[in-house]
C-alpha positions in Angstrom: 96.8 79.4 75.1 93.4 79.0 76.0 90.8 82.0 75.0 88.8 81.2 78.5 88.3 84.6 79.3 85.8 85.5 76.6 82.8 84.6 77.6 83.6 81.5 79.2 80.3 81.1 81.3 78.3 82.0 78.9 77.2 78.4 77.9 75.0 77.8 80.7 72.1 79.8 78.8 69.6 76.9 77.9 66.1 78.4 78.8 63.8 75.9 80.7 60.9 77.1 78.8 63.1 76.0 75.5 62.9 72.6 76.6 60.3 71.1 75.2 59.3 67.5 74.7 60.7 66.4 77.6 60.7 63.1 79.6 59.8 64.7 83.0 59.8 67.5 85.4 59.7 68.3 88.8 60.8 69.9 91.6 63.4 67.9 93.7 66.4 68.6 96.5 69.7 68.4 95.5 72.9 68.1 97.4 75.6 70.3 96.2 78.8 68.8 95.3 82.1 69.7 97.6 79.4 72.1 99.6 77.3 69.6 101.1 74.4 71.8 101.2 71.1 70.9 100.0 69.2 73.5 97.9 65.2 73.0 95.9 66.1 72.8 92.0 63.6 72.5 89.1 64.9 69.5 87.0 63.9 68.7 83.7 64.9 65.5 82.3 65.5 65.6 78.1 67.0 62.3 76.4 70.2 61.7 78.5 70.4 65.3 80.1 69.0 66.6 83.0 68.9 70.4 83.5 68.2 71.5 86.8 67.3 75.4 87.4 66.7 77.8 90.5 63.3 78.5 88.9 61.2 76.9 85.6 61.6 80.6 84.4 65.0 80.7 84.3 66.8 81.7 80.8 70.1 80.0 82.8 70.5 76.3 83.9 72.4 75.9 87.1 73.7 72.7 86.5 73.1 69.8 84.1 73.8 66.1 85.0 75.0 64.0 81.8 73.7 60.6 82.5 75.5 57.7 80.5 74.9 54.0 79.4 76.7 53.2 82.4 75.4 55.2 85.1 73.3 54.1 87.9 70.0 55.1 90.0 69.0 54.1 92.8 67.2 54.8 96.3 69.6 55.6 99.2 67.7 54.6 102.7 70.5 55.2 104.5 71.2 58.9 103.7 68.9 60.8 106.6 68.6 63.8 104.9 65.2 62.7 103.5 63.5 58.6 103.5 62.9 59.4 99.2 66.9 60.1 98.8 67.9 58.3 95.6 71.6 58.9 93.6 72.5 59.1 90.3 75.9 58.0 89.8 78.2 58.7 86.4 81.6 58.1 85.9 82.2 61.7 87.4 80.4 62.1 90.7 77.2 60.4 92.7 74.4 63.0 92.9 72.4 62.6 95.6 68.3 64.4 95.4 65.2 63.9 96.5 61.0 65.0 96.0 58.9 66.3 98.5 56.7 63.4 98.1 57.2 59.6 98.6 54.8 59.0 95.8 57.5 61.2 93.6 60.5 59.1 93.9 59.5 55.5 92.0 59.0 57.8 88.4 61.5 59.8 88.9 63.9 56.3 89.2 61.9 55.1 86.6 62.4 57.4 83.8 66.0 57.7 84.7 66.4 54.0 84.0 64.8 54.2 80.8 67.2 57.2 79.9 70.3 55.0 81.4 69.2 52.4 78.8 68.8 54.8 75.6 64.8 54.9 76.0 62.6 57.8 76.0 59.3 58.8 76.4 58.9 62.6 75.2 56.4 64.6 76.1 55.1 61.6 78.4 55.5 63.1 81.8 53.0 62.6 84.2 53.4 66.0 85.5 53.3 68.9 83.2 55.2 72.1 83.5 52.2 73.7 84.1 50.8 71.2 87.0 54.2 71.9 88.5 53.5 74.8 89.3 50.4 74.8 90.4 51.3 72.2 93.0 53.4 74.4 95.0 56.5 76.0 93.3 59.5 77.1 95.2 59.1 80.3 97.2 61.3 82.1 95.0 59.4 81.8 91.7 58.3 85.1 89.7 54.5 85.3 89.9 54.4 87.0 86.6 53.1 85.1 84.2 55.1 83.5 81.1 53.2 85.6 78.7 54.1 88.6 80.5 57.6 88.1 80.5 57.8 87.2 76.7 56.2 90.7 75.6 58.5 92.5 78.0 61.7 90.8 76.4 60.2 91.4 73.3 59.6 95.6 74.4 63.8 94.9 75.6 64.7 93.9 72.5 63.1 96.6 69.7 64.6 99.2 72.2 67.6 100.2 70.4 70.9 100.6 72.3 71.1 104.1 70.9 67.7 105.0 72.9 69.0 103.5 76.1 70.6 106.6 77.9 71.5 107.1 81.2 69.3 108.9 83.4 70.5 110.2 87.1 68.2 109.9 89.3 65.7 112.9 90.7 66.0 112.7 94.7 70.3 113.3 95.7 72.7 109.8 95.1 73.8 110.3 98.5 71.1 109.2 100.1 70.4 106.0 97.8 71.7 102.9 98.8 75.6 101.5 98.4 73.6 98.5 96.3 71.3 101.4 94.3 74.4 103.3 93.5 75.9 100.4 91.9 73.1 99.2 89.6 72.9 103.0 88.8 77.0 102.9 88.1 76.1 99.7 85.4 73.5 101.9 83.6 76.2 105.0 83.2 78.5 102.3 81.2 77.8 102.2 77.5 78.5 98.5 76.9 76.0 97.4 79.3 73.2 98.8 78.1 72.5 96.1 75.3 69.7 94.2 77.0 70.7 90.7 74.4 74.1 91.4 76.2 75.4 88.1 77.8 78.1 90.5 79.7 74.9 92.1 81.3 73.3 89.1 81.9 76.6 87.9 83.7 76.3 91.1 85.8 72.4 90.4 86.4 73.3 87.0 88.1 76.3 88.4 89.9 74.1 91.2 91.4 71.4 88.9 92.4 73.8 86.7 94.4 74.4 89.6 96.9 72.9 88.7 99.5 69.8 90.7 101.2 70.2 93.6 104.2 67.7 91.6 105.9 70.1 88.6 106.2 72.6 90.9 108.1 73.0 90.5 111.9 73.2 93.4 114.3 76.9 95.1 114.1 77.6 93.6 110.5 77.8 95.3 106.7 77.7 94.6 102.7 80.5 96.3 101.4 80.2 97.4 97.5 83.3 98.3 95.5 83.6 99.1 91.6 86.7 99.5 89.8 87.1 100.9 85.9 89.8 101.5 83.5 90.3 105.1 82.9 88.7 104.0 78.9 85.9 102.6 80.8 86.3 99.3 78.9 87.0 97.1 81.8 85.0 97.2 84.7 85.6 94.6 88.1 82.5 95.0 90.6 83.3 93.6 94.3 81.2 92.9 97.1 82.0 91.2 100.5 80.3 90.7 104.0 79.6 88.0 107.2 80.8 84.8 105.9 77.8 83.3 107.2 75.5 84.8 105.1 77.7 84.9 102.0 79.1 81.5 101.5 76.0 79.6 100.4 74.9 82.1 97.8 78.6 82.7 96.9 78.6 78.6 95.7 75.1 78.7 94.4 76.5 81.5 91.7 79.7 79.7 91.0 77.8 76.8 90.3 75.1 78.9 88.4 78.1 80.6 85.9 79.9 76.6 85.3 82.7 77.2 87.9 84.6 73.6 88.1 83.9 71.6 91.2 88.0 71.5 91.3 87.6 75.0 92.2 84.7 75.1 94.6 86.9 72.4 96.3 89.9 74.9 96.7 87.6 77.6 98.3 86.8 75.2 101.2 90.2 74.4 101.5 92.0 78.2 101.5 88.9 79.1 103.6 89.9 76.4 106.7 93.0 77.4 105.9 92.8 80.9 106.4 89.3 80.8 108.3 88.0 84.5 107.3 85.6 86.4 109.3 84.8 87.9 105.8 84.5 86.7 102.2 83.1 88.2 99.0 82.7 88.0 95.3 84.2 89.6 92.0 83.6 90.1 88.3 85.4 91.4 85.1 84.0 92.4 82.5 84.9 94.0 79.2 83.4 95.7 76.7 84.9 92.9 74.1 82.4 90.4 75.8 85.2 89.3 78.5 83.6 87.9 81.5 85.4 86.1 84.6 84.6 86.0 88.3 85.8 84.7 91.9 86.3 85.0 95.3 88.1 86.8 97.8 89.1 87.2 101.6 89.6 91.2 102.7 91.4 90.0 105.7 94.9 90.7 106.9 96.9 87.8 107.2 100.2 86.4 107.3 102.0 87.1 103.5 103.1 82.8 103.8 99.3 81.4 104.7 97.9 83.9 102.0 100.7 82.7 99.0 99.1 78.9 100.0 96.5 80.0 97.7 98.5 80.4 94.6 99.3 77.7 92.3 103.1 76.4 92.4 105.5 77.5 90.1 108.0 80.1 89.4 106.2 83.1 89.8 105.6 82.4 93.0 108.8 81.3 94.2 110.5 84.3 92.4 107.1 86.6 94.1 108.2 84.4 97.7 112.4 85.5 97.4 111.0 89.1 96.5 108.4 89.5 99.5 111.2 87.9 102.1 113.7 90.7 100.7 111.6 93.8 100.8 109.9 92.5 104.6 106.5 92.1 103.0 104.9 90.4 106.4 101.1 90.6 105.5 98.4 90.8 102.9 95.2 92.6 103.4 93.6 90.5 100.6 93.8 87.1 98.8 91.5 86.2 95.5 91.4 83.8 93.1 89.3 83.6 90.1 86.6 80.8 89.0 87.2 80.1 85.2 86.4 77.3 83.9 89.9 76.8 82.3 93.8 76.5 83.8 95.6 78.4 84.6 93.9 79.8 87.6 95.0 83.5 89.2 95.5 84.1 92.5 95.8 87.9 93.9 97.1 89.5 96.9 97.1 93.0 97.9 99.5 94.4 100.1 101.3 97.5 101.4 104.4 98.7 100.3 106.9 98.7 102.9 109.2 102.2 103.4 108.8 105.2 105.6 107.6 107.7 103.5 106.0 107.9 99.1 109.8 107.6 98.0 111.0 104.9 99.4 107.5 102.7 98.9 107.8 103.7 95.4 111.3 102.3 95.1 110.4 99.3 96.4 107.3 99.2 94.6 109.3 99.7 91.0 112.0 96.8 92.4 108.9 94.4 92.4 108.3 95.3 88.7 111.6 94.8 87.5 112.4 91.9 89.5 108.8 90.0 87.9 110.2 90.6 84.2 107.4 93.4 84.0 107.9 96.7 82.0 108.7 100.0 83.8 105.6 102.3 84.3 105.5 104.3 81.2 107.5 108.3 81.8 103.8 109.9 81.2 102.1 107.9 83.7 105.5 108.2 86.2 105.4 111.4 86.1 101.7 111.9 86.9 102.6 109.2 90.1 105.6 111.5 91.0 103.8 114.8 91.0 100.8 113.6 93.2 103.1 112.4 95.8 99.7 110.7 97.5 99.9 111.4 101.4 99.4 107.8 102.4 100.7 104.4 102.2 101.0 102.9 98.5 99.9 99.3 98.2 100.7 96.9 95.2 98.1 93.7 93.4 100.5 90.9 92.3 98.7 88.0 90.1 100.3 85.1 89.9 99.5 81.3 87.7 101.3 78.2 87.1 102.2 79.7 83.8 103.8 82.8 85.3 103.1 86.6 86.4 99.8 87.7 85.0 99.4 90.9 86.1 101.2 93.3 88.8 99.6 96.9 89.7 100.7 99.9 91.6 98.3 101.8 93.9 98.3 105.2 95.2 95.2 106.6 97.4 93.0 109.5 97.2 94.5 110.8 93.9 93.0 114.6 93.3 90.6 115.4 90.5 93.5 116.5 88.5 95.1 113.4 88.4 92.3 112.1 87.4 91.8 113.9 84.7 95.6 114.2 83.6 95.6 109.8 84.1 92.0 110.1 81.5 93.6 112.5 78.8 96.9 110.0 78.8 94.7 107.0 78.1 92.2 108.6 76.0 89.2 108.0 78.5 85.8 110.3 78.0 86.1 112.6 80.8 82.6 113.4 80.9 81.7 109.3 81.0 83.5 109.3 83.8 82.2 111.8 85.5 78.5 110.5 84.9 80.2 107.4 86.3 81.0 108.6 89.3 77.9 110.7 89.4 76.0 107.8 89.5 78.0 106.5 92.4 78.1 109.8 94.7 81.5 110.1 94.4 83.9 113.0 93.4 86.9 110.8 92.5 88.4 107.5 93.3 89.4 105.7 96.2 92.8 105.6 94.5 94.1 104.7 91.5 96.2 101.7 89.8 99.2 102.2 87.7 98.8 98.2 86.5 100.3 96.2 83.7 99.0 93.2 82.5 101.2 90.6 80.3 100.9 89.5 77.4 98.9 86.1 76.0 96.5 87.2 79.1 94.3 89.4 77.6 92.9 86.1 75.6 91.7 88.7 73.2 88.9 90.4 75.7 90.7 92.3 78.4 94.0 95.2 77.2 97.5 93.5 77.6 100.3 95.9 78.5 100.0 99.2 80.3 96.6 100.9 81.5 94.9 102.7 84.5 92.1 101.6 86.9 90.6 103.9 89.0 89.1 102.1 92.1 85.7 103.1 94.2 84.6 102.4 97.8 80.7 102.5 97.0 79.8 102.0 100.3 78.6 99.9 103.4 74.8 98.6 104.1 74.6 98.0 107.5 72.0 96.1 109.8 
């Protein structure tokens, strides 16, 4: 079994300013690949590799171009994006990019072509780093100079983790915004506040994908969610708006973090499948140094479009027979994640049929028998029975070509005592939690998972077997 949950996108972290000796640099236009948008990349060009980045201070490559023996460069005329389009083509995909200046395109060909043939000329650039930028970086490029930024990484890294507490905020949470209260929720968990930590660099990239308030038209939101075991050692942060405004930065982060192209490909196609008014993103995270992401659509929808999503196999034929059974008509969420190993997940969320908390919970337990999963344990059933929640339950199923991966239970607006009762039984710090949800203006959850995960999909980062989740509506920013 693959381990491509543990940090699996954390070999993207090549720093441009590590790059040294280099063959050339230089701002140039890309074309994404299944997204056939176009977006301004800083490329640097090393022996056979070419790194391109969002910024020449960035400690994370967004992509990197292998070129081989065999590949080829060349101008493209015909292409009417731009008169100075050229490609490179390997034996993977044609990459199509271009400079702002027709004066820019001949070296750039040119010092491919000497990499194609095993040449280089290090260090021989006719434009330096430094000339770059002066020329007219990207708009998005820190003014801070790079002296700056070393001594404050430096400062970062002789603060000890022990000295990094966290501090609520003077003024009331309520009146911060949903976006505030979440990067105030990250400083409240203890494993994220190693600032060497690749798990919160993960997070930093996630967050800065969100797009702005200022990109909202009138009548639209952001919505922010958080989710956390009830050990805090698992958190999943969710945010979702306009697909207008999320899609491009949604595929500019997946590409960022080493999502396949495979699966960038299968977003397009579920999305004209299903055709959301809405999208949004996700991460997990663990304190073992687990890190995955994807995407998701919080739209109802008919229970056979959304199960399109999933891989084949038997968990979802067995998922299929169960749903037709128990009149399971619609989801009111699909996701899948963006690893970049097999086998992919795919979850929907959906409420439990039955006119009233017993009968949804019988139906809900048929699911977990019927899946080959464990019974919730007594403890945690009897904490379920005795909070009797006074609206509809809903159930997560996960599903992969290699099986059932994980199948949850949820019950809304459980009381404090539940809470706490759900804590004690799974040996959570009750007053980490309640600095948690301090720091997110909330009293208690949203409601809470009774969830099972199974095992050999834990990859060593994430708890297989029984645990609770308590889920959090952060909030909506609205335009």
């Amino acid at each position: 079994m693959s381990k491509k949950k543990q940090a699996q996108f954390g070999d993207m972290k090549v720093p441009a300013s590590s790059l040294v000796n280099f063959d050339k640099d230089g701002w140039l236009t890309k074309q994404g690949g299944s997204v056939k948008t176009w977006n301004k990349r800083y490329f640097i060009l090393k022996g056979r590799e070419l790194y391109y980045y969002k910024t020449p201070k960035d400690t994370v490559f967004t992509g990197k171009i292998d070129i081989e023996p065999t590949s080829i460069v060349q101008a493209e005329p015909d292409v009417k994006k731009s008169p100075y389009v050229f490609s490179i083509a390997t034996s993977h995909r044609v990459f199509f990019m271009f400079p702002d200046r027709q004066e820019e395109m001949k070296p750039w060909i040119d010092v491919i072509k000497k990499a194609i043939s095993g040449g280089s000329s290090s260090g021989s650039s006719s434009t330096s780093r430094n000339e770059t930028h002066s020329n007219g970086p990207s708009p998005d490029t820190p003014s801070s100079s790079s002296n700056k930024t070393t001594q404050s990484n430096t400062q970062h890294q002789q603060q000890s983790h022990s000295q990094q507490k966290f501090h609520p905020p003077a003024g009331p949470v309520g009146d911060m915004s949903p976006r505030d209260r979440l990067n105030l929720a990250k400083q409240a968990v203890s494993f994220l506040k190693d600032q060497d930590s690749k798990v919160l660099e993960f997070w930093n990239i996630w967050s800065e994908s969100i797009p702005s308030r200022e990109d909202l038209t009138a009548g639209s939101n952001i919505e922010f969610q958080v989710a956390t075991t009830a050990d805090m050692q698992k958190l999943t942060w969710r945010t979702s708006g306009p697909q207008n405004i999320f899609i491009q930065k949604m595929v500019d982060f997946f590409w960022n973090v080493g999502a396949p192209e495979s699966e960038i490909d299968r977003l397009n196609d579920v999305g004209a499948l299903i055709n959301p008014l809405r999208i949004g993103s996700w991460i997990d995270m663990s304190a073992k140094g687990g890190m995955d992401g994807g995407w998701f659509f919080p739209e109802e929808m008919p229970f056979r479009r959304a199960i399109e999503s999933a891989d084949k196999g038997d968990a979802v034929e067995r998922f299929i027979s169960w749903a037709e059974a128990h009149d399971v008509k619609n989801i009111y969420a699909v996701g899948r994640d963006m690893g970049a190993a097999p086998p992919r997940q795919t979850e929907l969320k959906f409420k439990v049929p039955g006119e009233d908390f017993l009968e949804q919970l019988n139906t809900a337990l048929s699911a977990f028998s019927s899946f080959g999963f464990p019974p919730i344990p007594d403890n945690a059933m009897k904490i379920l029975r005795d909070s009797r929640p006074d609206a509809q339950l809903a159930m997560s199923v996960i599903t992969s070509a290699e099986g059932f991966v994980r199948l949850g239970l949820m019950a809304p607006n459980p009381r404090t005592e539940t809470v706490l009762a759900l804590c004690s039984m799974c040996g959570g710090n009750q007053d980490e939690m309640a600095s948690f949800e301090a720091s997110l203006g909330k009293d208690t959850p949203s409601f809470v998972e009774y969830q099972y995960l199974m095992k050999n999909f834990g990859y060593g980062v994430y708890k297989e077997g029984f645990d609770v989740v308590f889920h959090y509506i952060v909030g909506e920013e609205v335009a």
